[in-house]
C-alpha positions in Angstrom: -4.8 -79.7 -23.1 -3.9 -83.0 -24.6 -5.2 -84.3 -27.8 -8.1 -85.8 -25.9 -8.9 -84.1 -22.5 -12.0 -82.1 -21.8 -12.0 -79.2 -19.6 -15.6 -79.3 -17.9 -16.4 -75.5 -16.9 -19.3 -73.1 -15.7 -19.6 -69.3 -17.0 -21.6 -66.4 -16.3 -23.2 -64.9 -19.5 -21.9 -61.7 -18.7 -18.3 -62.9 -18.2 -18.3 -64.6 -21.6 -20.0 -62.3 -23.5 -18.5 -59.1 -22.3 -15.0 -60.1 -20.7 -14.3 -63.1 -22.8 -13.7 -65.2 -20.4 -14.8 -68.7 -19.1 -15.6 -67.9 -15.3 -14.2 -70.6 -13.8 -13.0 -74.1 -14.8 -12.9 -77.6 -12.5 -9.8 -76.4 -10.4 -11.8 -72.6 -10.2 -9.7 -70.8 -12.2 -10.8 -68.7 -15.2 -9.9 -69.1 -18.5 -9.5 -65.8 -20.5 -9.2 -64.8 -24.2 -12.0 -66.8 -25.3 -12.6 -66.1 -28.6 -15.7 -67.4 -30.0 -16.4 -68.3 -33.6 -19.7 -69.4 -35.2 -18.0 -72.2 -38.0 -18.9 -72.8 -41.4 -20.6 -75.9 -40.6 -23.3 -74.7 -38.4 -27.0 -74.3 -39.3 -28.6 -70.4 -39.5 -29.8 -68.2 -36.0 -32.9 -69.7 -36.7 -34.7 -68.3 -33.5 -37.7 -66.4 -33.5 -39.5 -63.6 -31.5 -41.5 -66.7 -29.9 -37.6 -68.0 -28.1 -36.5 -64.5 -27.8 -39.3 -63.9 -25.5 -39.7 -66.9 -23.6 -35.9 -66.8 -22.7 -36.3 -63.5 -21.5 -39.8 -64.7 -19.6 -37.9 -67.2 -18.2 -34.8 -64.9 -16.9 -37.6 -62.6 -15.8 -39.6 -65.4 -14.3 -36.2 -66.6 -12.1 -34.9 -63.3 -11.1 -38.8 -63.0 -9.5 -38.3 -66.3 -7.9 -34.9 -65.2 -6.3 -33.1 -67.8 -7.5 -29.5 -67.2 -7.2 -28.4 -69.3 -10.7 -30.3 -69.6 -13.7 -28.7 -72.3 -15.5 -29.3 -71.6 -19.2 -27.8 -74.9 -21.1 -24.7 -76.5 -22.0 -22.3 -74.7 -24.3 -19.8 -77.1 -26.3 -16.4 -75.5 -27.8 -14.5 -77.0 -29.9 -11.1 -74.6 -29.2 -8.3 -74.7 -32.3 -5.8 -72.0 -33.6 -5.9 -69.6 -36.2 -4.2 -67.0 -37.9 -1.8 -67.8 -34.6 -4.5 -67.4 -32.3 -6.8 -69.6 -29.8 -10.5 -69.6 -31.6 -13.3 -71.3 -29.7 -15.8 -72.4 -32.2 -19.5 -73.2 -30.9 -20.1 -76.8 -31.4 -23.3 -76.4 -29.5 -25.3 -73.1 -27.6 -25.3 -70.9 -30.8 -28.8 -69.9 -30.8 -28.1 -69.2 -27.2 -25.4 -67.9 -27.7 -26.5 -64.9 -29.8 -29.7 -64.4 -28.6 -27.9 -63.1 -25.0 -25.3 -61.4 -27.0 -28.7 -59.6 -28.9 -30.2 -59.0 -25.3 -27.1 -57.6 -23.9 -27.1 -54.8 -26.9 -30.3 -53.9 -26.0 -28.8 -53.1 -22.6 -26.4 -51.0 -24.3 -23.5 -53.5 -23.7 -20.7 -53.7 -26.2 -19.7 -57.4 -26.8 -15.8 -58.6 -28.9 -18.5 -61.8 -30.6 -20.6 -59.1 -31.9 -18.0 -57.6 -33.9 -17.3 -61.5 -35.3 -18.5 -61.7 -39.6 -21.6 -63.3 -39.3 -22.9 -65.8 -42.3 -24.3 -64.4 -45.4 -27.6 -65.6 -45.0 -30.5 -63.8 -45.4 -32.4 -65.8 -41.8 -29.4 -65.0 -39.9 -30.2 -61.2 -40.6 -33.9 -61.3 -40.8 -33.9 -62.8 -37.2 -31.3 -60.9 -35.4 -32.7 -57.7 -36.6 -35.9 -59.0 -35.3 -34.9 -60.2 -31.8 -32.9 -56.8 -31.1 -35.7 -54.5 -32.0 -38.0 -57.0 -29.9 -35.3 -56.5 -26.9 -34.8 -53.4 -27.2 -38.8 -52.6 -27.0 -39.2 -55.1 -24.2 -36.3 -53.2 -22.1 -37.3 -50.0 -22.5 -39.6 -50.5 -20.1 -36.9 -50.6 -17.7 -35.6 -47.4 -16.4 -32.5 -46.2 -14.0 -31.4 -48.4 -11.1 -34.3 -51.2 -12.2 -33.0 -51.8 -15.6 -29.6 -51.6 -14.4 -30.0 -54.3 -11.7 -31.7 -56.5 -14.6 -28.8 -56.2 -16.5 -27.0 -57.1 -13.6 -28.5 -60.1 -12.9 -28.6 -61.5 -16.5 -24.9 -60.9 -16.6 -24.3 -62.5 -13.1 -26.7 -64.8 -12.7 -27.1 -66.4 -16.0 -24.7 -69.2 -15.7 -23.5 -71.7 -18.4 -22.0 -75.4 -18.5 -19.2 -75.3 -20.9 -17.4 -78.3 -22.5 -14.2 -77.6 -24.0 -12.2 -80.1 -26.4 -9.4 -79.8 -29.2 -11.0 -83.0 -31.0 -13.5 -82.3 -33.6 -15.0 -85.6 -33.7 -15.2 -85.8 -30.1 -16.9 -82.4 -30.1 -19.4 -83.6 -32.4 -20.0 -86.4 -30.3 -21.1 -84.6 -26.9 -23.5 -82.4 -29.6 -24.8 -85.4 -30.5 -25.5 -86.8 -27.0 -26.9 -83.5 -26.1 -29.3 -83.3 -29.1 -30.5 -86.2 -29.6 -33.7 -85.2 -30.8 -32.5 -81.6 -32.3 -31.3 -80.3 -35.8 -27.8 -81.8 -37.4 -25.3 -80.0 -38.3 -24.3 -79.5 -42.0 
């Protein structure tokens, strides 16, 4: 990827989250190893039991529809190295972003970005504690073959657009286009 290409691509939550991987890019192949990084510069997990549950509604709400994609946002990397090693920070689709990782633990499912050293900030915490136990009550409804085709389908059918770019600046500038109206980042 040159200095100032893109790579447009679409992902399934569950092959992000749990095989970090990007499902499949413009030419269809996927792009593994993704390792994703909240950075220093974005603002706290600031959502509450009131987004927690109406993302759920909404999975909930499509799956009941039969709708074969439920397209859950855009998710903007901005991919650099590290220690020697390909990081993919989130630009855009953090609150997103752990809120499915926070459903899929409630599933049971083990996940490589929930192992990443989250800030040390006392929202972060308060809120992720709160949106787990809220899955986790919300799913225990679900028994046996039931909860496991949920699971399934959040994994599957859950799909992502994901923007990918080695330019900061240009990084920040498809955030910006995409939230015009939303929070800036620090």
């Amino acid at each position: 990827m040159s200095r100032h290409s893109l790579i447009l691509a679409i992902t399934t939550i569950g092959d992000l989250l749990c095989e970090s991987k990007i499902t499949r890019n413009k030419e269809g192949a996927s792009i593994d190893k993704i390792n994703l990084k909240i950075p220093d510069y974005q603002r706290p997990y600031k959502w509450r039991a009131g987004n927690a549950n109406q993302l759920l509604d909404d999975i909930l709400g499509t799956r009941a529809e039969n709708k074969e994609v439920y397209r859950v946002g855009t998710l903007i990397l901005h991919k650099t190295m590290s220690a020697g090693r390909e990081v993919y920070h989130i630009v855009d689709g953090q609150q997103r972003i752990i809120t499915f990782s926070l459903l899929l633990k409630a599933f049971g499912c083990d996940m490589p970005f929930l192992q990443e050293k989250i800030p040390d900030n006392q929202l972060y915490a308060q809120n992720i504690l709160s949106n787990y136990a809220l899955f986790s009550r919300r799913i225990e409804k679900y028994k046996g073959e039931e909860k496991e085709r949920l699971l399934e389908y959040i994994k599957t059918n859950c799909e992502l657009i994901v923007v990918i770019t080695e330019n900061l600046s240009e990084a920040f500038q498809f955030f910006d286009s995409q939230n015009a109206r939303g929070k800036k980042l620090y």
